[in-house]
C-alpha positions in Angstrom: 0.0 0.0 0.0 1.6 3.2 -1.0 1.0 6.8 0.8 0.3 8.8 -2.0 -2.3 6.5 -3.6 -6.0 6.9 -2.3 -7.7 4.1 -0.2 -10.5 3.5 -1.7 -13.2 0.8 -0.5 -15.5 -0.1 -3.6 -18.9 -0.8 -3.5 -19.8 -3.2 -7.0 -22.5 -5.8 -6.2 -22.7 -6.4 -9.8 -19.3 -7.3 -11.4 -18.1 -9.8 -14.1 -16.4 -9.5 -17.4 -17.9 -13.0 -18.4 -20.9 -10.8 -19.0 -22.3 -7.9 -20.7 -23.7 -4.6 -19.4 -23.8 -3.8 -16.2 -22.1 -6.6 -14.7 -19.4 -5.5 -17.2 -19.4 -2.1 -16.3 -19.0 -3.0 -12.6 -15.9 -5.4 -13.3 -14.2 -2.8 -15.7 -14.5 0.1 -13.5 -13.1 -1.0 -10.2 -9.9 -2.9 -11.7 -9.5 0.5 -13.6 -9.6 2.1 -10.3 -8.0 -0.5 -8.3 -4.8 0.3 -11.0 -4.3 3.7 -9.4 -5.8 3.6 -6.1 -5.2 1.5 -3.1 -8.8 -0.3 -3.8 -10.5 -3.2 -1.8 -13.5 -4.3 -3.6 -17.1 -5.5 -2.5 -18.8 -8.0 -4.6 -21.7 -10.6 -4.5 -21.2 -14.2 -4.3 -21.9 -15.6 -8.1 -18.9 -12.8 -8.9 -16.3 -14.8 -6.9 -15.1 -17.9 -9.3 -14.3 -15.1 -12.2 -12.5 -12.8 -9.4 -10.7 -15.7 -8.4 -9.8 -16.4 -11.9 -8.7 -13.5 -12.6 -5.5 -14.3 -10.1 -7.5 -11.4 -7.1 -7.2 -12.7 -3.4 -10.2 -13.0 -1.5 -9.7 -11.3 2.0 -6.5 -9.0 0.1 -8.4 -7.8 -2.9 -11.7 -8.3 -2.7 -14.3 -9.4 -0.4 -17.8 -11.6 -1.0 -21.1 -10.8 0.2 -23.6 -13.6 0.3 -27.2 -12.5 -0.2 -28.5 -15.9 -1.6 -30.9 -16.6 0.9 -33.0 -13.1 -0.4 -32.0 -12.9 -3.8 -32.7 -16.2 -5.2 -36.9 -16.0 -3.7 -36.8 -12.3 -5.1 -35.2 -13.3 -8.8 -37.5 -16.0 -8.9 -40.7 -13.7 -8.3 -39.6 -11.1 -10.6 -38.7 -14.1 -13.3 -43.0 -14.5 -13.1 -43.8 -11.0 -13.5 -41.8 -9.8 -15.8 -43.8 -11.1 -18.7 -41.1 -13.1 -20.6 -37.1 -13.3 -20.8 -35.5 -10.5 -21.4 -38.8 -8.2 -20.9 -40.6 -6.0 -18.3 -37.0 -4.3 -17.0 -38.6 -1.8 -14.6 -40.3 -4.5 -13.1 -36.5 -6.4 -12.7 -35.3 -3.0 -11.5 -38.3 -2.3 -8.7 -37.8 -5.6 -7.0 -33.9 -5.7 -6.9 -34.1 -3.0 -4.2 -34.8 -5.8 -2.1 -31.6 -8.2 -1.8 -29.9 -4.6 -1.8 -30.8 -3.3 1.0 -29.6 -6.8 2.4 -26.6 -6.4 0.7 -25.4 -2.9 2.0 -26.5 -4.3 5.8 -24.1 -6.9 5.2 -21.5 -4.3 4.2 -21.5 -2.1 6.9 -21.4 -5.2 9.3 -18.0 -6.2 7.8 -17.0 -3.3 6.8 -18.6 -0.6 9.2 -15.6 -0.5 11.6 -13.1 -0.2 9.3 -14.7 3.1 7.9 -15.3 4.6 10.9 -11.6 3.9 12.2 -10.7 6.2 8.5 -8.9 2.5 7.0 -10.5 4.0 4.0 -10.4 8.2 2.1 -13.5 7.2 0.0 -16.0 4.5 -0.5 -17.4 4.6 -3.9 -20.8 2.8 -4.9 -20.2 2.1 -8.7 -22.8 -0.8 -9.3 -26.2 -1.1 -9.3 -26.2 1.7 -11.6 -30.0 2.4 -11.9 -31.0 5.4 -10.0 -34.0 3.4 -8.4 -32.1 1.5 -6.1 -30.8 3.5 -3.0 -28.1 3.3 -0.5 -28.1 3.3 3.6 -24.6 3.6 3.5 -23.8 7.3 2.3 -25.8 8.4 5.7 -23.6 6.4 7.7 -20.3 7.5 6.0 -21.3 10.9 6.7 -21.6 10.2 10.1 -18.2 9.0 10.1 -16.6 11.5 8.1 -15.8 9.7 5.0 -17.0 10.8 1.7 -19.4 8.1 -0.2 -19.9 8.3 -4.0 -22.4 6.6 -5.8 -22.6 5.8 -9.4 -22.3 6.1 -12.6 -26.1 6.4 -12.3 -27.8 6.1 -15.6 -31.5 4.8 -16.2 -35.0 6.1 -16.3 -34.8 6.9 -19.9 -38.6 8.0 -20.6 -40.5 6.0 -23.0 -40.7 7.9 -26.6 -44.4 9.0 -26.9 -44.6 7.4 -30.4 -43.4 4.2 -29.6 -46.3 3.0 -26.6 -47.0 0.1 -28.6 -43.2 -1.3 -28.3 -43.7 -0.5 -24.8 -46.5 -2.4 -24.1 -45.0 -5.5 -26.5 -41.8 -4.7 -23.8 -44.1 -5.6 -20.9 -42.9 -2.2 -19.2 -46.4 -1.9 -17.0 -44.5 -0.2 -14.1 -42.9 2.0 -16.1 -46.0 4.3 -16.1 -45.8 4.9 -12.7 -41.9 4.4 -12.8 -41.3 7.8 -10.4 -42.7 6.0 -7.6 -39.3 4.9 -6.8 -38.6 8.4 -5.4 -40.6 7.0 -2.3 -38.8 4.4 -1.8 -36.4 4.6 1.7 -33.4 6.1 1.0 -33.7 7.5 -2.8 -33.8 11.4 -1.3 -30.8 11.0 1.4 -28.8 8.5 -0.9 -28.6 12.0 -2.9 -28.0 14.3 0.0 -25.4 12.0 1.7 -23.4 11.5 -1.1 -20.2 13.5 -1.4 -20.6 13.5 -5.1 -22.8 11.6 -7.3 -21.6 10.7 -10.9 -24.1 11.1 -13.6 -24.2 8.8 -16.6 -26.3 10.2 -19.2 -27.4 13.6 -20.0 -31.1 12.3 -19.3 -30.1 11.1 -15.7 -28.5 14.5 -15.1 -31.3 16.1 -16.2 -33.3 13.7 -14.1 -31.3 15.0 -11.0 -33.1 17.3 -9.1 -31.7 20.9 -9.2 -30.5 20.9 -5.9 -27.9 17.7 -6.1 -26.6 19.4 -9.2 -23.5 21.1 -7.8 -22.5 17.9 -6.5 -22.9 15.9 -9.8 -20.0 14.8 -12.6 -21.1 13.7 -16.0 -18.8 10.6 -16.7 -20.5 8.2 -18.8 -21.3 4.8 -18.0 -19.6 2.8 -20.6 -16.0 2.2 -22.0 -13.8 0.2 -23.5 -10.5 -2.1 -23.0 -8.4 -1.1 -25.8 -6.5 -3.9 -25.9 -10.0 -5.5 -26.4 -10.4 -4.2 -29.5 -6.8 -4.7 -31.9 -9.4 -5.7 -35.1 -9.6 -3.1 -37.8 -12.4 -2.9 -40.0 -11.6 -3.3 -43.4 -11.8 -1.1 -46.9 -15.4 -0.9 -47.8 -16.5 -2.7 -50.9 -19.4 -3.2 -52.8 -21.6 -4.1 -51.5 -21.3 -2.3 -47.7 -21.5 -4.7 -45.0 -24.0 -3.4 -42.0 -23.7 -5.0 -38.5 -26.3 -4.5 -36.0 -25.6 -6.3 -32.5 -28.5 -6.9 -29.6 -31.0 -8.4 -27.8 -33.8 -9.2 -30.1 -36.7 -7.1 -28.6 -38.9 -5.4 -30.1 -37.5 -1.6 -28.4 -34.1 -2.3 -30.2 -35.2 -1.8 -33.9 -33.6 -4.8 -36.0 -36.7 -4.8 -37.5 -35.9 -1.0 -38.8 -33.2 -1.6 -40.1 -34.1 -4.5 -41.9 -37.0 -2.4 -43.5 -34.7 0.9 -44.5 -32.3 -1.3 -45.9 -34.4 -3.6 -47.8 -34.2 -2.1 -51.1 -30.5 -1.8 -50.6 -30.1 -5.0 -50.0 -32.1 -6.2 -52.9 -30.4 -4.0 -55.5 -27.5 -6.0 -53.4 -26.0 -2.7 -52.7 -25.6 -4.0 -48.9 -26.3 -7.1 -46.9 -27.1 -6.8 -43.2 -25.9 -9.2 -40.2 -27.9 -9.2 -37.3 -26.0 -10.6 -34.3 -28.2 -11.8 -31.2 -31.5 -13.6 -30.0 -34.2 -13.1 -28.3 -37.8 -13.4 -28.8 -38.3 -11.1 -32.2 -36.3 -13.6 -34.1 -39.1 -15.1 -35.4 -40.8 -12.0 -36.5 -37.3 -11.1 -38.4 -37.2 -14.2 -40.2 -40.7 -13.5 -41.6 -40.0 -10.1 -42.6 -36.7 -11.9 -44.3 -39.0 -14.2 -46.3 -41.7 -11.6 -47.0 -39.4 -8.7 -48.1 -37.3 -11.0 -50.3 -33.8 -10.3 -48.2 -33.0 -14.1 -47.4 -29.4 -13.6 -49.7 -28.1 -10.2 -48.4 -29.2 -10.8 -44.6 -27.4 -13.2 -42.2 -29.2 -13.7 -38.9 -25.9 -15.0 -36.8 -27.8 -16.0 -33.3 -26.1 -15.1 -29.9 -22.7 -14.9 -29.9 -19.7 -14.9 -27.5 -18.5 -11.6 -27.1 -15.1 -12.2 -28.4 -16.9 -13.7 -31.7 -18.6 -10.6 -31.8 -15.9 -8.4 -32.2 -14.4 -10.7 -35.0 -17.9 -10.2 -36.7 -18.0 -6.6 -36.1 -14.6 -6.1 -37.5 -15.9 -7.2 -41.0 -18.2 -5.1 -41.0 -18.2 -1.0 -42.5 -21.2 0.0 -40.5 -23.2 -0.3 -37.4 -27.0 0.5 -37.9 -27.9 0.9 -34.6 -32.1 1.8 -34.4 -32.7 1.1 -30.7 -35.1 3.5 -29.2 -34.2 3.4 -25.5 -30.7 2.7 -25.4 -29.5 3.2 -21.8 -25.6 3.4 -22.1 -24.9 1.6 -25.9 -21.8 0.2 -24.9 -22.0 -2.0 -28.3 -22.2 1.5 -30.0 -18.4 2.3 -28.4 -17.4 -1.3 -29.6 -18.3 -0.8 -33.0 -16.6 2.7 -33.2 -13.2 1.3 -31.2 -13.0 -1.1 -34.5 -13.5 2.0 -37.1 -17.3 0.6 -37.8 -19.2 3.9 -38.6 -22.2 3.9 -36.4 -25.9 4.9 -37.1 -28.2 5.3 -34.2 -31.0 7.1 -33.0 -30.3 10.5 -31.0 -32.1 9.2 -28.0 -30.2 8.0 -24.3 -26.6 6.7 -24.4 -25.9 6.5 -28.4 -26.3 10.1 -29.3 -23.5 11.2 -27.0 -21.3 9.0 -28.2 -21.9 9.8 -32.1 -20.4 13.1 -33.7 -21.1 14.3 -36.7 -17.8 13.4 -38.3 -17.8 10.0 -36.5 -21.0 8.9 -37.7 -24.6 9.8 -37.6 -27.7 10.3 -35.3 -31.3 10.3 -36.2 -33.3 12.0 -34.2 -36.5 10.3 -31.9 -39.4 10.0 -34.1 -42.2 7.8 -35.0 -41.2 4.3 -36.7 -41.8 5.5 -40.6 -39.5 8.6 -39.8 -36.8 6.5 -38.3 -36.9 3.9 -41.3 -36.6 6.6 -43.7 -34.0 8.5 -42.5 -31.9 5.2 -42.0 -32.8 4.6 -45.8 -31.5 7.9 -46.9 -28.3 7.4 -45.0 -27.4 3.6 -45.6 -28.3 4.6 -49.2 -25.9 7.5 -49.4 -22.7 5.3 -48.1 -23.8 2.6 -50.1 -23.4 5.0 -53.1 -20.1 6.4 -51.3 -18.4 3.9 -49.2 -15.3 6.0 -50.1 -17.1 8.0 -47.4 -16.7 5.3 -44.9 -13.3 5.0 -44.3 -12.5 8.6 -43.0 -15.7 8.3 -40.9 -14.6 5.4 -39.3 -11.3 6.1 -38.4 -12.5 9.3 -36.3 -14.9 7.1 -34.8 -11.8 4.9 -33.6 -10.4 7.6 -32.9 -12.6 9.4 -30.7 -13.4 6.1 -28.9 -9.8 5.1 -28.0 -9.4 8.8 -27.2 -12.0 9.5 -24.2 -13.6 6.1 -23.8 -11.4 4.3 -22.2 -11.9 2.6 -18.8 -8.5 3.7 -18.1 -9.3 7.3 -18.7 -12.5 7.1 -16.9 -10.9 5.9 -13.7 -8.6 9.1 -14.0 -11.7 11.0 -14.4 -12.9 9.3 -11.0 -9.4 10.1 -9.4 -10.2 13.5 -9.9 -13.6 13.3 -8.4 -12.1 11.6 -5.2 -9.3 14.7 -5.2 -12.2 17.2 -5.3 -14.5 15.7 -2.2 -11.6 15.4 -0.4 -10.1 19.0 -0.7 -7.3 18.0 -2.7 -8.4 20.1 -6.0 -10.3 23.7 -5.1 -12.7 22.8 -8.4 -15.4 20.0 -8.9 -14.2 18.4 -12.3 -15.8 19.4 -15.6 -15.0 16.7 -18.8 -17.9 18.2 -20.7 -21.7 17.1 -21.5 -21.3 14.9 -23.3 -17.5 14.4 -23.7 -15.9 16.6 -27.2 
């Protein structure tokens, strides 16, 4: 343990780079931490084969919390009401508050002495990341005197107006009376007992009520490994190669995309993977057979992550429809490979996207989105010359400032301010130029 690197005890219940989304973010974000702080991590007890794995010490480098004997009875009630896998997400999200209030009891009973007795500068919530689920424990590091952090918080994304029927497909019943979650115990003092809270969307911060602000840092919620992502697209040829890579759900849009590049794809201008599962795969492969696309349209199935990147590096561009895209890590993926990305202006993608690394439609009803995909795959398909440029400021821009490495630095800098070591709170921008 060195004197000039922080102590910082971290808070991730959710943390695995076997996985995807959050637990990925979780995993991702403490190591980069733990790299330039003296870290001790707190995990859950499915997380500790992969820690262990990973070469970490239980005791030295992390520690596991066991909340089987709530979470399992919880998961198994909110696998009945969610309406179907992979569905009814603000459901998932209501009930999880649950096992986490158990879990944060049984972290300040391990860990409660040590944080009074200052063992540690800063303890840092980074997952959950949905601003639904509260914390006991910046109240009692307040009372101790050490300065608690929560997030990247990101979630709540409204529902677009246009789009109810997706909604209701989505089984997303709570989510018309999702603000009740600001009654639950602990959402207002989680806010006013944290010594900074770090925002992960510009819809969360605007989300944030006004008088939390001052103490709130935009740092998105996703990144990237670099060393992750060594594959190169390659020089766009007749015809363009499109990628799109997700759950199959009905909010995610494959099925745009499928319909604004379908004359594309006929005139065999383009062909169009789609990467994934999920319940809408049916519903693909009859639009497939009715629109004619069977021979420029590969449906690939789920794939291991690592096969994904191999797929995405073949391709010249990501169309990217989804129209309630928390975070859209895949979208910082695509662009880390030099795959120009598409997406809809609405949640995570649209800060990622510039408009020289790519493009951004803006929310809309269905036949506007289609047809402003159309009119862009259709002008790259008559200029993939256009590509190449495109996609190397995407890569660019992506190894640039989204970079887990350059996110815990970020963080560092957070730390520095709550703890008087820097006279300014830290600005990176909204979002990040």
């Amino acid at each position: 343990m060195s004197k000039d690197r922080l102590r910082v005890l971290l808070i991730a219940q959710i943390a695995n780079p076997e996985w995807i989304s959050v637990p990925l973010v979780g995993w991702s974000q403490t190591r980069a931490i733990a790299n330039i702080a003296d870290a001790h991590i707190i995990t859950e007890l499915p997380n500790r084969e992969v820690f262990q794995r990973a070469g970490c010490v239980e005791g030295e480098y992390f520690t596991i919390i066991d909340t089987e004997p709530v979470r399992q009875p919880i998961e198994k009630l909110i696998s009945l009401l969610r309406g179907g896998e992979g569905k009814g997400w603000t459901t998932a999200m209501a009930f999880s508050v649950f096992p986490y209030y158990y879990f944060e009891r049984q972290v300040w009973r391990k860990f409660g002495k040590r944080i009074a007795n200052q063992e540690f500068d800063i303890v840092h919530r980074v997952t959950p990341l949905s601003p639904t689920i509260p914390s006991i424990l910046g109240g009692k590091c307040r009372q101790v005197g050490v300065p608690f952090i929560v997030g990247p918080l990101n979630g709540g994304l409204p529902w677009p107006k246009a789009f109810d029927t997706v909604r209701r497909q989505e089984k997303e019943w709570l989510s018309y009376v999702r603000d009740v979650y600001k009654l639950f115990p602990g959402y207002r003092s989680t806010r006013r007992d944290a010594a900074a809270i770090l925002v992960g969307s510009r819809n969360t911060w605007e989300q944030m009520p006004e008088q939390y602000r001052a103490k709130s840092v935009y740092i998105p919620e996703n990144a990237i490994d670099p060393q992750r992502y060594s594959l190169r697209s390659g020089v766009p040829q007749t015809p363009v190669k499109v990628a799109f890579v997700g759950r199959l759900v009905p909010y995610k849009g494959a099925d745009m995309l499928l319909e604004a590049a379908a004359p594309l794809i006929r005139d065999r201008l383009l062909t169009v993977e789609i990467i994934g599962d999920g319940p809408d795969m049916p519903r693909l492969q009859s639009l497939i057979a009715e629109e004619q696309l069977a021979d420029g349209v590969k449906l690939a199935g789920w794939l291991e992550h690592a096969q994904v990147q191999e797929r995405l590096a073949q391709a010249d561009i990501f169309g990217f429809p989804s129209i309630r895209e928390f975070g859209g890590a895949v979208v910082i993926e695509a662009m880390a490979m030099g795959v120009v990305p598409i997406v809809v202006d609405y949640g995570g993608p649209g800060e990622f996207v510039t408009p020289d690394t790519g493009y951004t439609v803006p929310i809309a009803p269905r036949t506007e989105i289609v047809r402003r995909f159309r009119e862009i795959l259709t002008d790259l398909a008559n200029n993939p010359s256009a590509i190449a440029p495109l996609g190397q400021r995407a890569r660019d821009r992506a190894l640039n400032l989204f970079t887990w490495d350059k996110k815990a630095q970020q963080t560092l800098e957070v730390y520095k301010w709550v703890l008087g070591q820097r006279p300014d709170k830290p600005d990176f921008g909204m979002p990040f130029f």
